[in-house]
N, C-alpha and C positions, 0 to 999 in steps of 0.2 A: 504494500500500500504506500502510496506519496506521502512524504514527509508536511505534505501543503494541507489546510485548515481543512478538518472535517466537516465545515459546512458543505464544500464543493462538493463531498461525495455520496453517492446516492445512498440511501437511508435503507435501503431492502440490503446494497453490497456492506454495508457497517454492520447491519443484524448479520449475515450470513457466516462474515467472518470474524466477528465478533465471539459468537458464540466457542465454535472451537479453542479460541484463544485465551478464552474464562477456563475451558474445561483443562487445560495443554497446564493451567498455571492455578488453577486450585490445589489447596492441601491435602486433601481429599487420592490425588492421582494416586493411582498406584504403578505407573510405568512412564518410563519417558515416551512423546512422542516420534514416533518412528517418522521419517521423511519429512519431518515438520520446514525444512527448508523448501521444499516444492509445496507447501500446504499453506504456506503463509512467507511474506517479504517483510521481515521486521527491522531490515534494514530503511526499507523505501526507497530501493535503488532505481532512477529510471530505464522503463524497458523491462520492466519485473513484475509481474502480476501474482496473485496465488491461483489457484485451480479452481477456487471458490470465485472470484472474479472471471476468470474465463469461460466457468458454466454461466453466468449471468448475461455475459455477453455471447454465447454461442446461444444459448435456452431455447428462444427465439427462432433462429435458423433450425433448430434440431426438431422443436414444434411443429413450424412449417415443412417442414420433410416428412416427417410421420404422418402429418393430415395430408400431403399432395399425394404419396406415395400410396396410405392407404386407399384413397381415392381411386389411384388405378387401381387399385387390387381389386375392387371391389364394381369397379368397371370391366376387368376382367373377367370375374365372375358371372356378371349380369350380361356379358356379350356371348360368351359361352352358350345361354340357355337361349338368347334370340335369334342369334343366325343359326345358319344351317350348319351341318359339320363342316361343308365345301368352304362354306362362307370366312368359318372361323379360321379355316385353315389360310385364307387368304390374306385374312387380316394378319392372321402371325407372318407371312411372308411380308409384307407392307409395313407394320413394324420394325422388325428386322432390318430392312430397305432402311428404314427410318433410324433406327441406332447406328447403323454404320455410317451412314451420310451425316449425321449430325455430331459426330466422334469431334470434328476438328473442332466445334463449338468448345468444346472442355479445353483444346490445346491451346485455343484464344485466349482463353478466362486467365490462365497460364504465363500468357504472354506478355498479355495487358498487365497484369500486375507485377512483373517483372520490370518491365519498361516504369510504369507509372510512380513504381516505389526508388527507383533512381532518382527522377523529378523530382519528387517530391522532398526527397533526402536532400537536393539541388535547391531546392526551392522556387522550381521551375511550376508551378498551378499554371498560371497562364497557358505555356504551353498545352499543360495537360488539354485544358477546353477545346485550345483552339486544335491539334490535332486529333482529340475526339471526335469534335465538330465535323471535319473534314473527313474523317475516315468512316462517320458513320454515313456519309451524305453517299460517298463513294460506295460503301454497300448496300449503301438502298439501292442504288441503281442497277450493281450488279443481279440483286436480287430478285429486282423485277424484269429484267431481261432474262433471268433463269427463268421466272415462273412463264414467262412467254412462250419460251424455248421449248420447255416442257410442255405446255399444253398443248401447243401447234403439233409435236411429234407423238402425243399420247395415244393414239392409235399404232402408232410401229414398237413403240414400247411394250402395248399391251399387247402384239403378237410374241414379240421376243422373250418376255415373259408367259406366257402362255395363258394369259389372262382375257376374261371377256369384253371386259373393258379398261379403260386406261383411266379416268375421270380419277378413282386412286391411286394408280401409281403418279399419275401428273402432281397430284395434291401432297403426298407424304413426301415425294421431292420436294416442293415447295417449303413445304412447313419446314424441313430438315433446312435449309440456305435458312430461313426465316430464326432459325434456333442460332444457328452457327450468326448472325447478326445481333439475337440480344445478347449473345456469349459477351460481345466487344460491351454492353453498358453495363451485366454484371459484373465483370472485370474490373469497369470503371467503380462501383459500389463496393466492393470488396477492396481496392486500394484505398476507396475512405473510409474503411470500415464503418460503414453504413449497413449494420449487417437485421435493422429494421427492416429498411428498404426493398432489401432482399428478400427477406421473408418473405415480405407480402408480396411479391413477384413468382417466389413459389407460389404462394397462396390462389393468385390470377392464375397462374398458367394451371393447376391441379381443376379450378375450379371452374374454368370455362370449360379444359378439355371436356370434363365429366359431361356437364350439363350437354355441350353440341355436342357429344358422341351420342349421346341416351339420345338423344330427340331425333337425331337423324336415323338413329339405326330404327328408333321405335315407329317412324313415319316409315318403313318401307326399304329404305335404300340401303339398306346393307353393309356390306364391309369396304367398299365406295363412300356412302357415307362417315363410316366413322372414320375415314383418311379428310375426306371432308373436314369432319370435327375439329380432328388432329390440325389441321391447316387452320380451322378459326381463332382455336387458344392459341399458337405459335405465334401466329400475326397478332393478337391482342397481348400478350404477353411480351411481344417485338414494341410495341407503342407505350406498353407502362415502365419497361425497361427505360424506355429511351428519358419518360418524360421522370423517372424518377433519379436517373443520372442526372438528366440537367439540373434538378433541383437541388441534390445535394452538390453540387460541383458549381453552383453560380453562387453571388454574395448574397452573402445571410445566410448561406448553409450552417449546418452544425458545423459547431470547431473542429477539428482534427483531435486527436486524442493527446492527453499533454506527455505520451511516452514518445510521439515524433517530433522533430525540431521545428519551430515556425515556418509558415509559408510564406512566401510575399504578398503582399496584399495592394492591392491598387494600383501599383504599377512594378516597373523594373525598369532597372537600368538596359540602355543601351548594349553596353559593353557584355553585361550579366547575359541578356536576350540571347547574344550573335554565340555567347560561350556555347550557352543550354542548346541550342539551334543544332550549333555545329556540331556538339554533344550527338543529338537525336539522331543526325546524318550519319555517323560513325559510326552509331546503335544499332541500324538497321540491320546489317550480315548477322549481328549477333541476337537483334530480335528475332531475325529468319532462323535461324537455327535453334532455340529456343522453343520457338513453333513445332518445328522437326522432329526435335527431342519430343516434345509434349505428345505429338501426333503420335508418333511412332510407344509412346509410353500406355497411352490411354486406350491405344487401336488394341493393346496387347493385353489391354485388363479387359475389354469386352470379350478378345477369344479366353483368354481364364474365366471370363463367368458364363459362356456360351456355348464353346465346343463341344461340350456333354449333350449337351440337347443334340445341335448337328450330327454327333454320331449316333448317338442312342435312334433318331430318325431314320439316320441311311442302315443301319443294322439291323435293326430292332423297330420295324415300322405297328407289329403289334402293339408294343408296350411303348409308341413316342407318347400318344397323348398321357398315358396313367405319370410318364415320365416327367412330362411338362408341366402338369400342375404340381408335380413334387418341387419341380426346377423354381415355380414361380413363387410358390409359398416360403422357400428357402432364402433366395435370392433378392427378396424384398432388403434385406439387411445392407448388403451391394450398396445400396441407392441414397441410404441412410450414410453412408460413410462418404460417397459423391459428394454428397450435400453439403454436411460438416464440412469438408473439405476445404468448401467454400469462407471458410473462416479460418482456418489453419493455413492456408495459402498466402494470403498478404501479412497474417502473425509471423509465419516464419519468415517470410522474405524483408520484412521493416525489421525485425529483431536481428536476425543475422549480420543486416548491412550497419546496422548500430554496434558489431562486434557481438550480440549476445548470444542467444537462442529462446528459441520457445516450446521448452520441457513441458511448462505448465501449461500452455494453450494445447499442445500435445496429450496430456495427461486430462485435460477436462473431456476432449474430445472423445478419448477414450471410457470417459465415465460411461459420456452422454451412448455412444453406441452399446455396453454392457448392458443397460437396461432389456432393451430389445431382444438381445442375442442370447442372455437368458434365459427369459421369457422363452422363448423361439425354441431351444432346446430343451427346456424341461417337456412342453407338448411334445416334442419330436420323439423324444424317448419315450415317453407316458402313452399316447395318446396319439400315433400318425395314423390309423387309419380312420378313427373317430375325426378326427381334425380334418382330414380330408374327403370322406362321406358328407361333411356338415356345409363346408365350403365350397365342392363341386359338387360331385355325384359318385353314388357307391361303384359304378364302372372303374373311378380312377386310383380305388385304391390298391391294384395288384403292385404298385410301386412305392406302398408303403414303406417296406425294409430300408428304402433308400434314403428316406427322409430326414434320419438322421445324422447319417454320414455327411451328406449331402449341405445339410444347415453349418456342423462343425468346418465343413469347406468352406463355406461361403464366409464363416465367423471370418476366417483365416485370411481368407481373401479380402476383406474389410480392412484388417489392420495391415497386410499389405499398400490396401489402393491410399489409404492413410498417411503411412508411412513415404509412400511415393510421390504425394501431393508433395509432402514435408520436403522430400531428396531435390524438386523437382523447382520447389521457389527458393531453397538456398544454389541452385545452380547445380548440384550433383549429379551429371547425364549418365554415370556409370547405371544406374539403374534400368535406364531403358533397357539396354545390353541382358541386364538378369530379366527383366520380364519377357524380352525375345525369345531366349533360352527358354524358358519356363514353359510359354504357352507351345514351344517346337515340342516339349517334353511332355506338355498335358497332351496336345494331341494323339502324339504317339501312343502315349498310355491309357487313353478312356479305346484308341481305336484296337487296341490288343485284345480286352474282353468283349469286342463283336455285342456291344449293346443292349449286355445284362445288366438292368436297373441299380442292383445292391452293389455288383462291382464296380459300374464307374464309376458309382458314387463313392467309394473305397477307393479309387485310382485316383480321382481328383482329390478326395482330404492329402493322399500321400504327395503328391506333388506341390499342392498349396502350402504345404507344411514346409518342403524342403524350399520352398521361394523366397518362405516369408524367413524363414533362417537366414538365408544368403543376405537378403536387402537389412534385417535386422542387424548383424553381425556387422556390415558394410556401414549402417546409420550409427552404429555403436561408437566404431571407431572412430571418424568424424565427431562426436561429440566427447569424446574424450580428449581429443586434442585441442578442442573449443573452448571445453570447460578450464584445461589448463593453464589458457591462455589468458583466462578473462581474470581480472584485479579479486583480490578476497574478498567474499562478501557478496557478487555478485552470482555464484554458485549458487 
């Protein structure tokens, strides 16, 4: 906590940490507290938070990802019973189309905070606007020359695909460019830790999808329609992005948080301008690459959370569907750890460049996914075919057995895509390299068992296991020689 006057500080963050700090130092104790240096900053070092302040400021984010996410889940469920089997199966192709086209959107989010948290260390805001400004104007256009492109060819698509119609795949293309556009003003949000803002950006996009998928598949039009859908929340969720960057990034915004150094305000200097400028120009090869890294990182976590399904289908075409809704109920966790992300990403990247780290923002993150992941495994163990009769249909429990294994992968894979967020805003690219490996090695390994339910789900925990070893051991070392470096007291 800051050494500056408790009135400034929020009255919920002084009960929260307050509390443990009464119980750490009454008579009463009967043991010291263990880690109490990651639990509380009693020094008040800048750039130091406790874990009790960075669940406060994550809460929020973590909130809105459980309510968007359930929201699919449960839109999943509800499309299941209304389209046809043909239908459904369409839409999972259309989706899919849709995750991998929208992959680079995350490498943005990525990027932009990379770049942004340099300025900002610069003292360069102005810049920030005014190449926002410009680069988001540049994607619009691109964007809507895509969705042009698209729709004019949506009939040749839809033969090549082997689809009746194209009106979906034209739409979930769209939506996906549309995603990969408000990636660049989450980005911006997540550099100002605006992590409000954000939320409710989940919030919009979980909650139009819902609403236009239901209403359009409910009117008739099918698994077309809910690309449709898909396409309406993207673009709505494209416009509150936009409008809620500008608003925290124009004057009268919220302050910046008092762990980063002032910004300019009002003007700059000449001299100062042409530096940051020519800064930015120098930036660029190295923002490209960045991007690369990101892509090539993020491309690699969707096949670790994917390829099981693709094989279990091409093997195993009896048992994809009982497979899929194991994969979906498991894998919700995944989504939960994306999200967070989104905060642990500019924590890490302003802390690092200030010499520190962010253990603690690190560690709240990790609270806040435990919940969940709990949760999620005690059912799985207890209770998967009941859990899955209740949610789909009694047809799809022959993939029960899997459910477990299956959940503990995906745990695994969470503190992985976690930790790779972390590797990925202090600049560390060696990880891409172990996620490449990885997913060469999961493939191999779920294609070995020929697309028995309990086994790949047993072949991916084993391989998730040995990933998250490697990146762990690899993030280890890196902050050991971090911590060594940094003055006493800020440990």
């Amino acid at each position: 906590m800051s050494t500056e006057d408790n009135s400034e500080i929020p009255a919920a963050e002084l009960l929260v940490e307050g509390v443990p700090a009464a119980m750490s130092l009454a008579p009463s104790a009967g043991a010291p507290a263990l880690g109490g240096e990651l639990l509380l900053d009693h020094e008040g070092h800048t750039g130091v938070q406790s874990i009790r302040a960075g669940l406060l400021q994550a809460g929020p984010l973590a909130a809105a990802g459980v309510v968007a996410n359930g929201a699919n889940v449960v839109v999943t469920v509800l499309l299941a019973r209304l389209l046809t089997t043909h239908g459904y199966g369409v839409l999972n192709q259309l989706t899919g189309l849709f995750l991998i086209l929208s992959m680079p959107g995350s490498a943005v989010v990525v990027a932009v905070v990379r770049r942004i948290t340099t300025w900002q260390e610069e003292g360069g805001i102005q810049l920030v606007r005014r190449w926002a400004g410009r680069t988001h104007r540049q994607g619009s256009v691109v964007v809507i020359a895509w969705g042009i492109l698209i729709f004019a060819s949506r009939h040749a698509m839809a033969v090549l695909l082997n689809q009746r119609s194209g009106i979906g795949i034209a739409a979930i293309l769209t939506a996906a460019a549309f995603f990969v556009l408000l990636s660049l003003d989450r980005g911006m949000l997540q550099s100002r830790r605006a992590y409000r803002p954000l939320a409710a950006n989940l919030l919009v996009e979980g909650g139009v999808r819902t609403v236009a998928v239901l209403v359009l598949v409910g009117a008739g039009y099918g698994s077309s329609g809910a690309a449709v859908g898909i396409l309406l929340a993207e673009a709505a969720t494209a416009a509150h992005a936009r409008w809620a960057a500008v608003r925290v990034w124009s004057d009268g915004a919220e302050s910046p948080p008092r762990t980063l150094r002032p910004l300019a305000t009002g003007w700059m200097s000449a001299v100062r301008a042409d530096r940051l400028l020519s800064a930015g120009r120098s930036g660029r090869p190295k923002v490209a690459l960045d991007l690369v890294i990101a892509s090539v990182s993020l491309s690699m976590v969707a096949v670790l959370q994917n390829i099981d399904v693709l094989v279990v289908g091409r093997d195993n075409s009896s048992h994809s569907g009982a497979y899929a809704a194991v994969s979906v109920t498991s894998k919700a966790i995944v989504f939960g750890a994306i999200v967070l992300g989104g905060y642990l990403l500019p924590e890490a990247a302003i802390r690092w460049r200030q010499g520190g780290h962010a253990l603690r923002q690190l560690a709240a993150v990790l609270v806040l996914l435990a919940v969940p992941a709990v949760i999620l495994m005690v059912v799985a163990l207890s209770t998967p075919r009941l859990l899955l009769q209740v949610v789909y249909h009694h047809a799809y429990v022959t993939a029960a057995p899997a459910l477990a294994p299956l959940v503990a992968a995906m745990i695994v894979l969470s503190v992985t895509v976690v930790l790779t967020m972390y590797l990925l805003a202090v600049g560390r690219r060696w990880v891409a390299g172990v996620l490449v490996v990885g997913a060469a090695a999961l493939t191999i390994a779920v294609s070995a068992v020929h697309g028995a339910p309990r086994a790949t789900a047993l072949a991916d925990l084993v391989v998730q296991s040995v990933v998250l070893l490697v990146v762990l051991t690899g993030f280890t070392v890196i902050h050991r020689v971090r911590v060594r470096r940094l003055p006493a007291g800020l440990t």
